[in-house]
C-alpha positions as CSV (number, residue, x, y, z in Angstrom):
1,X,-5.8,-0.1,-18.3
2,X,-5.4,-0.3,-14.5
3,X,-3.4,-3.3,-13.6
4,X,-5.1,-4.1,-9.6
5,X,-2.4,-6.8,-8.9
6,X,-0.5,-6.5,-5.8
7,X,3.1,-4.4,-6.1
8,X,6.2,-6.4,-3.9
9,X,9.7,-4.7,-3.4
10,X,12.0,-6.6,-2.9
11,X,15.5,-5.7,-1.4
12,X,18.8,-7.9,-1.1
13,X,22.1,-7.0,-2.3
14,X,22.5,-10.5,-3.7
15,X,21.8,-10.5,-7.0
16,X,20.9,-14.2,-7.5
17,X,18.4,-14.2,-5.2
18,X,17.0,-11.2,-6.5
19,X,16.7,-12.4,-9.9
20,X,15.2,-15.8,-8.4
21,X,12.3,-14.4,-6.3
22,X,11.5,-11.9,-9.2
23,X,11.3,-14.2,-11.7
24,X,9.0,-16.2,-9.2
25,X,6.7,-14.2,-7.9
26,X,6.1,-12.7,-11.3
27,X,5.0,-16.1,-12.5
28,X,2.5,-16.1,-9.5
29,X,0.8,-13.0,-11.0
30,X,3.0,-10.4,-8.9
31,X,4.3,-7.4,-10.1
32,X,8.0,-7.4,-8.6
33,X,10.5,-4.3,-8.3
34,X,13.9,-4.9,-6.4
35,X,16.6,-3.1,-5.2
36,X,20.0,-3.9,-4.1
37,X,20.3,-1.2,-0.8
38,X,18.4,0.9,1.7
39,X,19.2,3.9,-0.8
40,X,17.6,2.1,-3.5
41,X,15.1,1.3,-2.2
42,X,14.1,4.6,-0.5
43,X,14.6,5.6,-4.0
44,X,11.8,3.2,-5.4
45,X,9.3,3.9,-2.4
46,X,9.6,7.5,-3.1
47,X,7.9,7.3,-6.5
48,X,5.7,3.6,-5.7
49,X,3.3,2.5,-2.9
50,X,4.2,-1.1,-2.2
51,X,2.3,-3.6,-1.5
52,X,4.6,-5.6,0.6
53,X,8.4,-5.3,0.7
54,X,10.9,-8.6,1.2
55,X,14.2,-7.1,3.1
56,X,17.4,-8.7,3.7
57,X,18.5,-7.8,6.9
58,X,22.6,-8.7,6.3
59,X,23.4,-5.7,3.4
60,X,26.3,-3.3,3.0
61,X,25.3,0.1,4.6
62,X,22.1,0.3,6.3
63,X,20.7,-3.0,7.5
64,X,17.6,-4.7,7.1
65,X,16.8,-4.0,10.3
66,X,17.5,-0.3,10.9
67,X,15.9,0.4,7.4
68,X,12.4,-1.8,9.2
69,X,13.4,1.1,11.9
70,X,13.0,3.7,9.8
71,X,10.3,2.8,7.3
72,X,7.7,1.5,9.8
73,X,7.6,5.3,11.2
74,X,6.4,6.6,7.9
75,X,4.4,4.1,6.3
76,X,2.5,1.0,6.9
77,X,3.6,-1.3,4.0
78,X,4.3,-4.8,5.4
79,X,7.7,-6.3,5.5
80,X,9.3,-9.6,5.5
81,X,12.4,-9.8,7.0
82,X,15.0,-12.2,4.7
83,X,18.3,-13.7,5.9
84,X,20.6,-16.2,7.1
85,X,20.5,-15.6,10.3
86,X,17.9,-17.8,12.1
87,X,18.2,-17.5,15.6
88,X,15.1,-16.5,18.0
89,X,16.5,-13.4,19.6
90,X,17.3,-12.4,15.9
91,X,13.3,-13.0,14.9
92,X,12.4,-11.1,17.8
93,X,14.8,-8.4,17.5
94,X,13.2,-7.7,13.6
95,X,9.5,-8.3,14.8
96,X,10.2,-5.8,17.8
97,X,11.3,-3.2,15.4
98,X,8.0,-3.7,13.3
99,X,8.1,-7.0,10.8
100,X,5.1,-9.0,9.6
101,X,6.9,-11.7,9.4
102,X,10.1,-13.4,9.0
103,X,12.1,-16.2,6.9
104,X,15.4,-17.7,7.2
105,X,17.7,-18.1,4.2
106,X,17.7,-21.2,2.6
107,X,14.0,-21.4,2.2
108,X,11.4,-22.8,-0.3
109,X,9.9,-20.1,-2.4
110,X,6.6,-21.9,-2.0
111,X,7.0,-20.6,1.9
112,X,7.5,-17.2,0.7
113,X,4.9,-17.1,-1.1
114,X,2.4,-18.5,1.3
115,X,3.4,-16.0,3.7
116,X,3.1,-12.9,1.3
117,X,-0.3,-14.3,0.8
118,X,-1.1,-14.5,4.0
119,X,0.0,-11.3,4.8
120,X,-2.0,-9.9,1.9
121,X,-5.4,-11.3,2.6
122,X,-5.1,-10.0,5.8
123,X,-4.0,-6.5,5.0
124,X,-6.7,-6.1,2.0
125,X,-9.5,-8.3,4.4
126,X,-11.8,-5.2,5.2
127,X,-14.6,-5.8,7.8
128,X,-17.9,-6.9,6.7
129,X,-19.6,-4.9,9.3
130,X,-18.0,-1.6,8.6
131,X,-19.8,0.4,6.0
132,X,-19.1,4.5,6.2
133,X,-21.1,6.9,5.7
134,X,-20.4,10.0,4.2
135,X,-23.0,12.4,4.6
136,X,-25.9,10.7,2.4
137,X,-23.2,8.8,0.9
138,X,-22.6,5.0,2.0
139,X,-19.4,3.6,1.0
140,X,-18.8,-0.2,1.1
141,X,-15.5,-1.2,0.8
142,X,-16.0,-4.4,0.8
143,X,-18.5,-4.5,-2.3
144,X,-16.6,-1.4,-3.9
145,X,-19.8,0.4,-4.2
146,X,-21.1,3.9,-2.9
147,X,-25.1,4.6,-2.4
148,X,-26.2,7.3,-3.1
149,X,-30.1,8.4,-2.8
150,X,-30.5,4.5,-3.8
151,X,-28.3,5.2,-6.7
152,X,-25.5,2.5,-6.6
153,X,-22.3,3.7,-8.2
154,X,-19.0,1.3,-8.4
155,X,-15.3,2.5,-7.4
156,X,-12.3,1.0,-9.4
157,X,-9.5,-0.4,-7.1
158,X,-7.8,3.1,-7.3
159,X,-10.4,4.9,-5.4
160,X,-10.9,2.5,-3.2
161,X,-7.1,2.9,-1.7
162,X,-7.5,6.6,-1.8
163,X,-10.8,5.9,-0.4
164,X,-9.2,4.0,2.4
165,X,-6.2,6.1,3.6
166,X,-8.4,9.2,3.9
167,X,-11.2,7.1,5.7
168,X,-8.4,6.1,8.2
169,X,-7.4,9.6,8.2
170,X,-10.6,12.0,8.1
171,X,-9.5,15.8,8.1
172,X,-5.9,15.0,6.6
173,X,-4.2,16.8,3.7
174,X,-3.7,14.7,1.1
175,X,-1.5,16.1,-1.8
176,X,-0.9,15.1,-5.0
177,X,1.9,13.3,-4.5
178,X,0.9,11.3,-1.5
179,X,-2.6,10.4,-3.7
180,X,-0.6,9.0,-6.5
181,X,1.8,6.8,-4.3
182,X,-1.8,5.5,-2.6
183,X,-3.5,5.0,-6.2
184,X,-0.4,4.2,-8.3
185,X,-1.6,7.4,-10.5
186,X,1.4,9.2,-11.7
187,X,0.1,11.8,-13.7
188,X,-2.0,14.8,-11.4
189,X,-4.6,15.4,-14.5
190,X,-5.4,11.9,-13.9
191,X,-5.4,12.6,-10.1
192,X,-7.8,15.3,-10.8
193,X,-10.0,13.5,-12.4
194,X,-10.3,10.2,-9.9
195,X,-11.0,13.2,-7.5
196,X,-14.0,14.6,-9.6
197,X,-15.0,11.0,-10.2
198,X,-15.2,10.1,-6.3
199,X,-16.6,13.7,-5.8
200,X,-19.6,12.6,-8.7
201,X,-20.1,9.5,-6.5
202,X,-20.3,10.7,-3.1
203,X,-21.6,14.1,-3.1
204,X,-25.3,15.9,-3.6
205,X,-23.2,18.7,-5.3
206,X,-20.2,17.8,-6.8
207,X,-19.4,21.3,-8.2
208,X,-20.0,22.8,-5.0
209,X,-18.1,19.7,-2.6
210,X,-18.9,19.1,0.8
211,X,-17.1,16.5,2.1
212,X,-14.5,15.8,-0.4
213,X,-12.5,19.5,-0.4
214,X,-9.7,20.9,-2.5
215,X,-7.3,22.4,0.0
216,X,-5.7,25.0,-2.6
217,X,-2.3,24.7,-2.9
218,X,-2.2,21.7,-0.8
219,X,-4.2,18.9,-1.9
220,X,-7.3,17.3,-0.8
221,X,-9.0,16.6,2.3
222,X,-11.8,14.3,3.2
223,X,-14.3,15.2,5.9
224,X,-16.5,13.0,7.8
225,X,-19.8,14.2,9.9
């Protein structure tokens, strides 16, 4: 069964605290990976797409702030910056380089919490007044549904983030690999048939697919009129 609840990373080479905010947030319904480095957790984000990340900045080898750097040119996942140092031009210097938000060690994990949350509802909030269409196809996000010729069909939380990425994205290559990061999929069988699923749903023709394309070789692409 497809488990919909939100996926944190969470990085800090102190074990403790590690074992604290996992323990934590998995009572509060998360699931919760974590990792003591940068490499470790390049590692993890190479095989899952996180919902949020927590990052110490203070860690052997690369910091908290030049792995920000570095992740925030390749993907979007929010992050919260962790660490003892409190200071102003240190909050800056971590929002500047492209944090959501950011907490000063000690802190309540309450606080965290309220501020994963609150980073969450935004980043899953889509807008009521956006509705796509896709061909004859209109897809609501927001309602998870897709009309088709007046047929309303639901879409499971999977392909509504595959949905999303390639709605941001129209004309983009999406292989395998990068679909199963977006829907947590891991096998491509299963891939293949979430595709054939969404194609069933949005197209006049499924067999014969219009907007929703095999790229052979590649992946799949998603085009919009």
């Amino acid at each position: 069964m497809e488990d919909s609840r939100n996926h944190i990373l969470i990085v800090d080479d102190d074990d403790r605290i590690r074992g604290l905010l996992k323990d934590y947030l998995t009572e509060n319904g998360y699931i919760v990976s974590t990792a003591e480095n940068a490499d470790q957790a390049k590692e993890r984000l190479e095989i899952i797409k996180f919902d949020i990340i927590i990052l110490d900045v203070m860690m052997p080898g690369q910091d908290g702030y030049e792995l920000t750097k570095e992740l925030k040119k390749n993907i979007k996942v929010p992050i919260i910056l962790l660490t003892a140092k409190g200071e102003v031009e240190n909050r800056i210097k971590g929002l500047e380089l492209g944090a959501d938000d950011y907490i000063g060690k000690p802190f309540e994990p309450k606080e965290l919490l309220l501020r994963i949350k609150n980073i969450l509802s935004k980043k899953n909030k889509i807008d009521l007044k956006s509705k796509y269409n896709i061909g004859n196809a209109e897809v609501d996000l927001n309602k998870m549904t897709i009309n088709l010729k007046n047929k309303i069909k639901k879409i499971n939380n999977s392909e509504k983030k595959v949905l999303i990425e390639m709605l941001a994205n129209p004309g983009t290559t999406f292989s395998r690999d990068e679909i199963g990061k977006i829907s947590s999929i891991t096998q491509e069988r299963s891939i293949d048939v979430m595709i054939t699923r969404l194609r069933q749903k949005l197209e006049l023709n499924p067999k014969n697919p219009k907007y929703l394309q095999t790229i052979r070789g590649s992946g799949y692409v998603l085009w919009i009129e």
